[in-house]
N, C-alpha and C positions, 0 to 999 in steps of 0.2 A: 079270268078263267083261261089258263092255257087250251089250245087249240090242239089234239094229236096228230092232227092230219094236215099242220101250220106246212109242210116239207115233203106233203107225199107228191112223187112223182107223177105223172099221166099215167104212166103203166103200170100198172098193179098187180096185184096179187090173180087177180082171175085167170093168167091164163095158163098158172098150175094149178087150177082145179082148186084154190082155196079160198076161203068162206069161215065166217065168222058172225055168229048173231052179237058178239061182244065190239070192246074196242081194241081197234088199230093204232098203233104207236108207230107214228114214221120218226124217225131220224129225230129222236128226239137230244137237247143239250146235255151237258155232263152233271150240271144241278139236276134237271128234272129225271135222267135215270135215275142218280142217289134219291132223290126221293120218291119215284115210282118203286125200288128195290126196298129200301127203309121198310114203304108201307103194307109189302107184302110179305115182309120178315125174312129176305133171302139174304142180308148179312150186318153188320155193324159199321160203323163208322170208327177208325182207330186214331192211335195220338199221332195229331200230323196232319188226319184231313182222311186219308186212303181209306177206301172202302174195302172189307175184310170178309170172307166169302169161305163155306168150306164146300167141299165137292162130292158128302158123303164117302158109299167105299170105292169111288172112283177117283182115283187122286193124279192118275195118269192115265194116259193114252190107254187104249184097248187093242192091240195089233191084231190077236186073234178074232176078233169079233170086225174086223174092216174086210172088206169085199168088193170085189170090182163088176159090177153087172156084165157080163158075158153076153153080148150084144154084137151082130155081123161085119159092123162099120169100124169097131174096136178092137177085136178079140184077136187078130193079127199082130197088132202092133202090139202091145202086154206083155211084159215078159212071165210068165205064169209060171210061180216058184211058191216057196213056204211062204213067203210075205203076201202074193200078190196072188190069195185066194178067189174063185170066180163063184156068182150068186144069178141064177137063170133070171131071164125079164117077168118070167111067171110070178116068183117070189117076189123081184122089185115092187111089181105092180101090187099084188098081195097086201103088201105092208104098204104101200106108198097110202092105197084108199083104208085102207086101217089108219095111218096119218091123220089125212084129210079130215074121217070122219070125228077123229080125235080133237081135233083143230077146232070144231064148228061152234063149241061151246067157253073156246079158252080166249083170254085177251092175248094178244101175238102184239110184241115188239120187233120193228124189221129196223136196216139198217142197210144204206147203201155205198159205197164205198169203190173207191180202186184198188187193183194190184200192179204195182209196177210203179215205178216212177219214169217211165219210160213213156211218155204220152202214146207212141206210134206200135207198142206191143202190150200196153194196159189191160187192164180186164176188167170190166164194170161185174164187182159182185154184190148179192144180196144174201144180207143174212136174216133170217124169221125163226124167232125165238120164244116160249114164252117166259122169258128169267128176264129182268130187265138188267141183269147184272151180265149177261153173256151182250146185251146189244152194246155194252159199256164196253166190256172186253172188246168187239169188235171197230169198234171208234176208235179205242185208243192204238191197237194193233197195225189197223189197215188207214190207205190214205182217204180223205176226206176229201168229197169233191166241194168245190164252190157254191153256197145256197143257191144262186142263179145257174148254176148247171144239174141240179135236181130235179128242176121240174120234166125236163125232155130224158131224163136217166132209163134207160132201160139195163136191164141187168142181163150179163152172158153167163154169168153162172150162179146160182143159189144156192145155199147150203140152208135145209128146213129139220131146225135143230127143235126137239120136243124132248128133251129130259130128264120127263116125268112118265113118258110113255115107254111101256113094255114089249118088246117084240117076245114070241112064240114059238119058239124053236121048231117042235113039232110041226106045226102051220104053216110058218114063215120060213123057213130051210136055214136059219140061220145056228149059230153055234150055241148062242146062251139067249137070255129078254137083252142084252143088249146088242147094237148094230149100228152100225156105219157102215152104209151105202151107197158106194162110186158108179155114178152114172153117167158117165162121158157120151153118152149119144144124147140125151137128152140134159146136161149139164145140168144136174141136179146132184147133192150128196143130200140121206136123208140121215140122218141122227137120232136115235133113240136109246135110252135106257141109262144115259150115263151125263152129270153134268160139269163135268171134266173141261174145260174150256178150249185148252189146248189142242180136242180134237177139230174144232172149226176151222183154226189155224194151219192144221196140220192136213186138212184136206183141201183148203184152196192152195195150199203150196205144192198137193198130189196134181192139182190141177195144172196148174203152171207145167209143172213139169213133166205132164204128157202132153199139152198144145203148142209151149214153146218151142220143146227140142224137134219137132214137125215140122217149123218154119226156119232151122238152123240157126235157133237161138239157144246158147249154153245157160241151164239155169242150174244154181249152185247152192247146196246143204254152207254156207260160209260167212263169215265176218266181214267186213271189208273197210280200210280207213284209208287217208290220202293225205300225205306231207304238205308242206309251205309249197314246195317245187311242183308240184301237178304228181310225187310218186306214188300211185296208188297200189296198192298190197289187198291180196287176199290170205283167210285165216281159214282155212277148213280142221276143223277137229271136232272128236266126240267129247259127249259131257265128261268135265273132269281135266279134260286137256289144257284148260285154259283157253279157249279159243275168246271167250267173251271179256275175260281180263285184257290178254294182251295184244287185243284189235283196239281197248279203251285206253289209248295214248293219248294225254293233254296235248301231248306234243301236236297230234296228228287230227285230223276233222275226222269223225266218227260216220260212213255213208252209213252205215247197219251194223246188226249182230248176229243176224242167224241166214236170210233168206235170198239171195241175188241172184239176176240176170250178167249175161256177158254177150251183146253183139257188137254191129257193127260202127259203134257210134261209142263204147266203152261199156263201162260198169252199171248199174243200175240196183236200186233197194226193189222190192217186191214191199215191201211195208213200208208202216208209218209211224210203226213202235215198236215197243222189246219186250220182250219176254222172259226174263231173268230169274236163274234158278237165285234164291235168298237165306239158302240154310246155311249160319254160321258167317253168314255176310260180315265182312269185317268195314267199322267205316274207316280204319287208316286205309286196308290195301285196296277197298274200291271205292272210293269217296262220292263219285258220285252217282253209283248206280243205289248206294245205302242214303243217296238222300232221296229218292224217290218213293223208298219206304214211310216216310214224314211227309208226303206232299199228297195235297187234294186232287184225286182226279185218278192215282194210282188203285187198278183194283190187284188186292193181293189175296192169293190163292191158299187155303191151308194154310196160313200162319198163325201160330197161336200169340194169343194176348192176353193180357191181365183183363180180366172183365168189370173189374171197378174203375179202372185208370188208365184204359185203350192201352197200355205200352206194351210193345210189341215184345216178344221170348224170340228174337231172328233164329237163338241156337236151339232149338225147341222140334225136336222130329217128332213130337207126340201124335201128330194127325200124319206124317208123307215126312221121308227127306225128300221127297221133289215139291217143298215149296215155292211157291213164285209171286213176279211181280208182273205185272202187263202195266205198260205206262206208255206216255207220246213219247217218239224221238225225242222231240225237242225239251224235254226237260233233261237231254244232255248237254251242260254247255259246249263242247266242241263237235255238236253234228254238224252237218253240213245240210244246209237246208233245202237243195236240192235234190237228198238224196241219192245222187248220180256221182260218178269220177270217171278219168281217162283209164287208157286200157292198161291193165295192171303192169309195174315192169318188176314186181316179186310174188311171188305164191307160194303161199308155208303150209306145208302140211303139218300139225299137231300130233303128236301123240307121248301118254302116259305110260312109256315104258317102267311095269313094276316087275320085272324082270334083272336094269340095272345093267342090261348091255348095247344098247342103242346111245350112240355120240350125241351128245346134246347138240347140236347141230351139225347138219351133211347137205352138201349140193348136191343136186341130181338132176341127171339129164332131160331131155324131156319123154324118153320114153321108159324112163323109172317113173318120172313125175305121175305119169298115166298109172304106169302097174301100182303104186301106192296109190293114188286116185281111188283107183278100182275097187284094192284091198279096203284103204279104211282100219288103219288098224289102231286102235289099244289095247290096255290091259285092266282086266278088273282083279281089285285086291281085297283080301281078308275083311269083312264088316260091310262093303259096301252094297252085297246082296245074299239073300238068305241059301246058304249054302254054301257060299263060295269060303274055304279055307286057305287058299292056296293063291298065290297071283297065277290067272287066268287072261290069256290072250284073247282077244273078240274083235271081230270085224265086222266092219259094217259099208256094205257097197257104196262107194261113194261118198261118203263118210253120210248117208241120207240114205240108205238100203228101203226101212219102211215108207218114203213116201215117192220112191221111183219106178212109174210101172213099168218104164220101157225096159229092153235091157240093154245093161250099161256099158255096152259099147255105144252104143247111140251116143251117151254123154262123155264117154271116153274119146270118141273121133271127133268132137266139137272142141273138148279142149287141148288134144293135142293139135289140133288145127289151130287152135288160140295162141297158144304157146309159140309154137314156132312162127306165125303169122307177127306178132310182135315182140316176138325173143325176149319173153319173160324169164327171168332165174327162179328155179323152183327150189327151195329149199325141204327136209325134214329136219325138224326140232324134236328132242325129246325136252318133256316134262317134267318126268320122274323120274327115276331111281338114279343114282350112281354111286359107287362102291360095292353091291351087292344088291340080293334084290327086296323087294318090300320083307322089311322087321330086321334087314340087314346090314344093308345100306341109307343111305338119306337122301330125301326127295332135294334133286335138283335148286338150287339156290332161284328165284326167279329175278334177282336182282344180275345173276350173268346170264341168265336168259334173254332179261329185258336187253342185257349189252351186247350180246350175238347179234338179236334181232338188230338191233340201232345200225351194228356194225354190216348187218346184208341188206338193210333196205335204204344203208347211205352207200351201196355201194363197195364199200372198201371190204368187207369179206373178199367180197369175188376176186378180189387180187392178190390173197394169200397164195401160201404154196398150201398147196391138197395132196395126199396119202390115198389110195385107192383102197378101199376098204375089201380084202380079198374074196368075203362071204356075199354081201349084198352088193358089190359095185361103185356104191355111191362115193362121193369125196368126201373127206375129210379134213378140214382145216388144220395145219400146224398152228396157228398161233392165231389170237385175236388182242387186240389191244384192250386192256384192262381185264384180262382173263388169265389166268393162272394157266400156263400153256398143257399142264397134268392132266388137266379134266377134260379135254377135247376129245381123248380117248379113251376109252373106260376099263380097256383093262387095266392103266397103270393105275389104278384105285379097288383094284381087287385085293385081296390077301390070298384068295386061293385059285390060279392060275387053273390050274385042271376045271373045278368049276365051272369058271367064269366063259370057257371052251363048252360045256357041255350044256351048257343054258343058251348063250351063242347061238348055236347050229339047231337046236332044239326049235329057239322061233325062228330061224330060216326056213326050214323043216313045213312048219306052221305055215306060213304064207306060201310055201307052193302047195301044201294039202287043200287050204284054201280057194287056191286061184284054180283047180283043176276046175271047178265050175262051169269056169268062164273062159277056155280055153278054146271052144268051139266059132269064138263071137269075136276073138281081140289077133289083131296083125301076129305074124313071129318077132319084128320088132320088141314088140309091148310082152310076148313071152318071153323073148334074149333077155330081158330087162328084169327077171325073176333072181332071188337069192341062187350061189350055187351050191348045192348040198347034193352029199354022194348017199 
């Protein structure tokens, strides 16, 4: 007879107030989740092993529905905008003992875990669920401490995810029955109404990134990998950009995908796994993130499958195009098992220009590095969300806007201190478009993408001749070895010249209406460093 409580801690659950006439599941294995989840019908088993889960109508994060408890100790520091709505302690409380009382009758799966692979800035957290498929999710996600370092575990932050419970708008002051609740004074997030996975994730990473940046530690929305030579690179870009293909270089050891620290000692992962959007996953161009979809232990999110014969439909949007995978690091063969690299000496910013006039790659100084920092910018195109006809510009703070409460000069004066502190080359890449813009031109080759990059993180970029790009400032490369010297600049792949000027300045235009925001918060440096448009 397995044991549920074979790995519970000394510190428990009591002393947020919760209670259970049922059983407790501590930190139970990767078999006995699968079949704790099995036999309460939360998903299937598919071909390959992976556990297959859907999330009802919640398939993605909730932005509108997350809130930050407005509490005396906190409420300074916040940057309080559209994102980063505030919920009185009245209401927390409110719904926290609606929680609890919720709880007292349910079996609860907990789950304890690190963040950071950074031993000396880590964060002991706990998650309390009752899906046994979320405490899997959190296993595979976050680091795993040592069964002999369990027993003494106390937890600095908890995330008390309930699912199936409804918050009350009316009652609870919240926007709809669902809710996610940031409580940084008492380091608690409470989760209701939605079993979406991703938000667990996406609230210890809010975490991180109002404790850290406090103790002038840069924590980063970004990719991160590291050559033979000790060169480590960072990848910040939004979905779409490619950020998580082209941080996954065989060439290169894989630290993360999505979530890092940067102090004084170098790079560091915040997890212990990935998260990978899977719609239309190709196994030529990403061979090994499409084998994690076949392997035992992966739990996958909204994928659809054949129900006689587990095999997966990867190109199948029937339930979410934000399908995903949650898997361990280590079923990528080139991670680095540490987690950890030196302090970066390249940092690439991403982005999906479907516009068709951004240089598929440009240096920039370090206080451009910052002003795009800040912006975050891509572009969404025709199909990709309901309504949109037109390719649409969109920015996003940091390239991580919804999970940053500070405001982002905070994160901006840390990594320009970064920057110049170990004279990292920053680069922008574009993704998309060149010759015209989306349905006009064709998306960027990523095979001279992949060769750019090779050519700035071995270096030999930085010793081209550069063209000052007269609108945005940045450099522009004359030439790259194995690259067709035409495409470097994108007008010379226009046909129509007028145009190609009037689209241009259009998104210049764009990032200064943008950045007025933030104009009150950031150096005149980091504003000199803005597109110039009359």
């Amino acid at each position: 007879m397995r044991k549920p409580d074979l790995f519970k801690p000394d510190f428990g659950l009591e002393s947020l107030g919760i209670k259970t006439n049922k059983t407790v599941y501590w930190n139970l294995s990767t078999p006995a989740l699968y079949e704790e989840a099995l036999k309460r019908e939360e998903g299937n088993i598919v071909a390959g092993g992976p556990i297959c889960v859907e999330t009802g109508k919640h398939t993605g994060r909730s932005p509108e529905d997350r809130f930050f408890v407005e509490t005396n100790d906190v409420k300074d520091n916040i940057w309080w905008s559209k994102g980063n709505k505030a919920i009185s302690e009245e209401n927390f409380e409110k719904l926290y003992a609606k929680a609890l009382k919720y709880a007292e009758d349910k079996e609860l799966f907990v789950r304890d875990a690190y963040v950071g692979a950074d031993e000396q800035s880590r964060m002991n957290i706990r998650l309390i669920s009752t899906m046994a498929w979320q405490n899997l999710f959190v296993k595979n996600m976050f680091i795993e401490p040592a069964k002999e370092e369990l027993k003494g575990f106390k937890p600095q932050f908890t995330v008390f995810c309930l699912p199936k419970m409804q918050a009350n708008p009316a009652d609870d002051g919240t926007r709809s029955e669902t809710a996610v609740l940031v409580n940084f004074k008492k380091k608690i997030v409470l989760i209701a109404g939605t079993e979406y996975a991703g938000e667990n994730k996406k609230c210890i990473f809010t975490a991180m990134n109002y404790f850290l940046p406090l103790k002038g530690i840069l924590t980063m929305h970004c990719s991160a990998n590291v050559g033979k030579d000790g060169d480590s690179a960072l990848f910040f870009g939004l979905s779409g950009t490619g950020k998580t293909t082209l941080s996954a270089d065989i060439t290169r050891g894989l630290i993360g995908d999505d979530e890092h620290g940067w102090d004084d000692r170098g790079i560091f992962n915040f997890e212990g796994g990935c998260y990978a959007k899977v719609i239309k996953l190709s196994e030529e161009a990403e061979p090994q993130i499409y084998s994690t979809t076949q392997r035992f232990g992966t739990v996958l999110e909204n994928v659809v499958f054949d129900k006689n014969t587990g095999a997966l439909d990867l190109d199948s949007d029937a339930l979410t195009e934000n399908t995903r995978a949650c898997y361990p690091l280590n079923f990528i063969d080139n991670a680095v098992e540490s987690k950890k690299g030196p302090h970066p000496k390249n940092i690439i910013f991403l982005t999906a220009d479907a516009f068709g006039v951004m240089p598929p790659i440009s240096k920039l100084s370090p206080e451009q590095a910052v002003y795009h920092f800040i912006s975050g910018y891509t572009a969404r195109v025709a199909g990709t969300e309901k309504g949109v006809k037109e390719p649409q510009s969109t920015f996003s703070t940091c390239f991580g806007g919804p999970f940053m409460p500070l405001h982002p000069s905070k994160y901006a004066d840390l990594l320009m201190k970064k920057i110049k502190e170990h004279k990292a080359d920053c680069w922008l890449v574009n993704t998309g478009w060149t010759g015209g813009p989306y349905g006009v031109g064709s998306r960027i080759s990523i095979k001279y993408t992949r060769a750019l990059l090779n050519s700035a993180l071995s270096g030999k970029l930085a010793k081209v001749k550069f063209n000052t790009d007269p609108v945005f400032g940045f450099q522009v490369p004359e030439e790259c070895e194995g690259i067709p010297s035409e495409i470097l600049t994108p007008s010379n792949l226009w046909k129509d010249k007028e145009d190609y000027n009037k689209k241009y300045k259009a998104l210049a235009r764009s990032f200064v209406d943008n950045f007025k925001k933030f104009e009150d918060g950031v150096s005149k440096e980091i504003l000199a460093a803005a597109p110039k448009v009359n």
